[in-house]
C-alpha positions, 0 to 999 in steps of 0.5 A, a space after each residue: 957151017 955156023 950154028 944158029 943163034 941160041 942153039 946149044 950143041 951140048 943140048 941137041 948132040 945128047 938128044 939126038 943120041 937118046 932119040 937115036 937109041 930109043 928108036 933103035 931099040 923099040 924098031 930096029 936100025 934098019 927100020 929108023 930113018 934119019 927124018 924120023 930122029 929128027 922128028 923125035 929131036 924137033 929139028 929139021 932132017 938137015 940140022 942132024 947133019 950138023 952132029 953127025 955124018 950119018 946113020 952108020 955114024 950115030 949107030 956105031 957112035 952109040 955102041 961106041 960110047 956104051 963100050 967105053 962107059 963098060 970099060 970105063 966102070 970095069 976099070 973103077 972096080 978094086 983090084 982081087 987078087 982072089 979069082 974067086 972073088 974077082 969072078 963075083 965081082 964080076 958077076 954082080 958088076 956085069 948084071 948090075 952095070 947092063 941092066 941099067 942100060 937095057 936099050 943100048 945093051 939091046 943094041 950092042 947086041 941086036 944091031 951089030 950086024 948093021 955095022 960097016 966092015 970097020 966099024 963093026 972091028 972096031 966095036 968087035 975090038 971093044 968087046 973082046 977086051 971085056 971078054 979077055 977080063 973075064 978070061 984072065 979071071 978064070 985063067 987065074 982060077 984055073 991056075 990056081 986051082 979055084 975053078 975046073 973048066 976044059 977051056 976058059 974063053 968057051 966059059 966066058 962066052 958062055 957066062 956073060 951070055 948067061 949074065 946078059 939075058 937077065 935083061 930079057 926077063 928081069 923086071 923091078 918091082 917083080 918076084 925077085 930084086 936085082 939084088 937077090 938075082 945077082 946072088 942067084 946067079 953068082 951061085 950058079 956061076 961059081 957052080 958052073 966053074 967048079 968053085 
């Protein structure tokens, strides 16, 4: 079907994402119907349609995109050859990098019980690549005789829930900057994995 004159796909298919993840969010897929994005769009119901198969689409198409954005600015950060400073590095980049995506940090999380059989693999795949590099991290600590823990992939669901639940809690403009709970947390980290 052809799009309607002076309609912009680069415009609509954005704003029908950053309505979807904002009413995700706030009521729960579950609870957000396809006419109600689109009521938020300022479209017709059957104009979403054009951008997306369905709700299951856009759900899994969001946590999608915010894994490979993850995986993409992982890949930007400077190799460490040290273990240790790749663990901080890792750390303040995993604080840093969810807080300024706290909706869809809330939805890769909260609605993932949402997702079809293989959509949900697929996210599943996304998110145990991340987890394998901070495996490998306290694996080469390990070895190196950095860090002391009886079993680095227990470690690394422990630390990124820990890193995670900043998001809960944290606020600008509060007690403490993100700057000064990144050092916080880094030296409970570093702590946690014997260094």
């Amino acid at each position: 079907m052809a799009r309607k004159k002076n309609s912009s796909g680069e415009i609509t298919g954005p704003r029908i994402r950053a309505v979807a993840l904002d009413l995700f969010a706030q009521h729960g897929y579950a609870a957000v119907s396809m006419r109600q994005i689109a009521q938020g769009v300022g479209v017709q119901a059957g104009a979403l349609y054009l951008y997306t198969p369905d709700k299951q689409s856009l759900l899994f198409d969001l946590m999608q995109a915010h894994l490979a954005e993850l995986h993409a600015a992982l890949a930007e950060l400077p190799p460490c050859p040290d273990a240790c400073a790749a663990l901080e590095q890792f750390t303040r980049f995993h604080i840093r990098f969810h807080r300024a995506r706290e909706k869809a940090v809330f939805i890769a999380y909260m609605e993932l019980r949402n997702l079809e059989p293989e959509n949900f693999a697929r996210i599943e795949e996304m998110r145990r690549s991340y987890e394998a590099h901070l495996e490998g991290i306290l694996q080469r600590g390990v070895a190196a005789g950095q860090f002391t823990l009886p079993d680095a992939k227990l470690a690394g669901f422990a630390l990124i829930a820990m890193l995670t639940g900043v998001n809960t809690w944290y606020r600008e403009g509060g007690r403490l900057s993100l700057e000064r709970v990144e050092d916080i947390y880094w030296d409970m980290v570093r702590k946690a994995v014997g260094a």
